[in-house]
N, C-alpha and C positions, 0 to 999 in steps of 0.2 A: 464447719470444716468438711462435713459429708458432703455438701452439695460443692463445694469447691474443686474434690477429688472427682467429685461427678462430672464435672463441668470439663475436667482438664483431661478424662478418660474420654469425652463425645471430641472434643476438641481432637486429639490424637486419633480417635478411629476417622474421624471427617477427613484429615492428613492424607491417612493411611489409603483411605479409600478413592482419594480425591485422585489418584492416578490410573484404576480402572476406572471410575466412572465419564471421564471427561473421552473426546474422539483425539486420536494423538496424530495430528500433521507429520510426516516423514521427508527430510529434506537432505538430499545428499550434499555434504561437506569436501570441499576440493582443495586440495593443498598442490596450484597449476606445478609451483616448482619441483615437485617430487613425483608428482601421478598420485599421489596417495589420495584415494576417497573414500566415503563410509557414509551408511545409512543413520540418520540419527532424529530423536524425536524433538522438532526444536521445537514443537510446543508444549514439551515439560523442558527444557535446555534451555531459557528464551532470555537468558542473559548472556554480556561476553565476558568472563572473567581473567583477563593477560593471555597471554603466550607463553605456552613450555619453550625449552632448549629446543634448540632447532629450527623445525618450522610445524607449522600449527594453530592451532587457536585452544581455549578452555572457553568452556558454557558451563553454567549452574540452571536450576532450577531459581523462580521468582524469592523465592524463601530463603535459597541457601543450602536446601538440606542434601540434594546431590550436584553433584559436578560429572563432567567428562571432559577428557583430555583427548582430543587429537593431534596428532604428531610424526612427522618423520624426520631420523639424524641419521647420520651417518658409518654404517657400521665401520668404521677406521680398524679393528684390527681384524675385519673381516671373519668375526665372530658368528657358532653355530647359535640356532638357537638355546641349544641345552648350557652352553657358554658364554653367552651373552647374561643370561638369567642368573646363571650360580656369579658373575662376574656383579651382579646388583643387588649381594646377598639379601636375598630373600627370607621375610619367618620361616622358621622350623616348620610352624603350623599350619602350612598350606593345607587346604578342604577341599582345592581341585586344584589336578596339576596335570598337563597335558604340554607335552613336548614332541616336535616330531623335526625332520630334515628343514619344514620351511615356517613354522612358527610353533608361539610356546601360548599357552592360555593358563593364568594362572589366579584362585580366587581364595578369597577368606576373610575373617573379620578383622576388623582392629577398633575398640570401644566397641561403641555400636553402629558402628558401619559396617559394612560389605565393602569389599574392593576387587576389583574383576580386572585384570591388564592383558590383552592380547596383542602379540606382535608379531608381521608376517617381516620375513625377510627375502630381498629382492635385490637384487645386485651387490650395490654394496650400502643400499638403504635398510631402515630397519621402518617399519609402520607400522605405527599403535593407535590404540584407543585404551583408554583407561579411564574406570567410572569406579565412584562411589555414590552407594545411597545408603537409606535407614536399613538397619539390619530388622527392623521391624518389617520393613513394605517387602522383604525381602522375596515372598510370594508374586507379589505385585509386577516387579522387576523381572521374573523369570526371562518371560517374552522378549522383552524390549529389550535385556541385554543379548540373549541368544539373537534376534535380527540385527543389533548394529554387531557385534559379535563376526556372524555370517557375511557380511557386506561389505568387511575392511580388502581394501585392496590397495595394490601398490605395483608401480612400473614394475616389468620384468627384468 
């Protein structure tokens, strides 16, 4: 039984660490119909998992353990950011919460994920990105969510 437990702790640190040690490819993501693009590492994203509402694509990681979502729809009632948000009621428990005149960033657990969603708003479009990963690599992630984070852009 020890060496099982041992086996399944190297197993999870190797995981864990398997996303600093590797060199991470950066490939900007275009969504032509919106303007909407954003920096993202599709060599830990390197699958395609559907399409959200609207327009967009979703990528996971080879495992399954994180996902991100890109995406633009339609602000229809011409919603602020701090409106759009409380409009998708959101947990109580938000752990960052950043709202301003032209997007919201908003992040925190659920199980043992992290989930991070920022949305810039631009006409009457809204652009997102939205990730989840291990609330374990949560370290690991700082980076690589702060740059696609910084990179989302969207028509004016």
């Amino acid at each position: 039984m020890r060496a099982t437990a041992w086996a399944i702790a190297v197993v999870f640190a190797a995981s864990a660490s398997a996303l600093s040690a590797q060199p991470v490819r950066w490939t900007t993501y275009s969504i032509p119909q919106t303007g909407t693009s954003v920096e993202f590492p599709s060599s830990i994203f390197t699958e395609e998992a559907g399409r959200p509402d609207g327009y967009g694509q979703r990528f996971r990681t080879a495992d399954g353990r994180a996902e991100i979502t890109i995406q633009a729809a339609p602000n229809v009632a011409n919603d602020s950011p701090a409106a759009f948000l409380s409009k998708k009621h959101p947990p109580s428990r938000i752990q960052y919460k950043r709202v301003t005149p032209r997007f919201f960033a908003v992040s925190s657990y659920k199980g043992d994920k992290v989930w991070y969603d920022r949305c810039n708003f631009a006409s009457r479009l809204v652009h997102c990105v939205l990730i989840n990963y291990p609330a374990s690599e949560e370290h690991d992630w700082d980076d690589i969510v702060t740059r696609i984070s910084l990179s989302l852009r969207g028509k004016q």
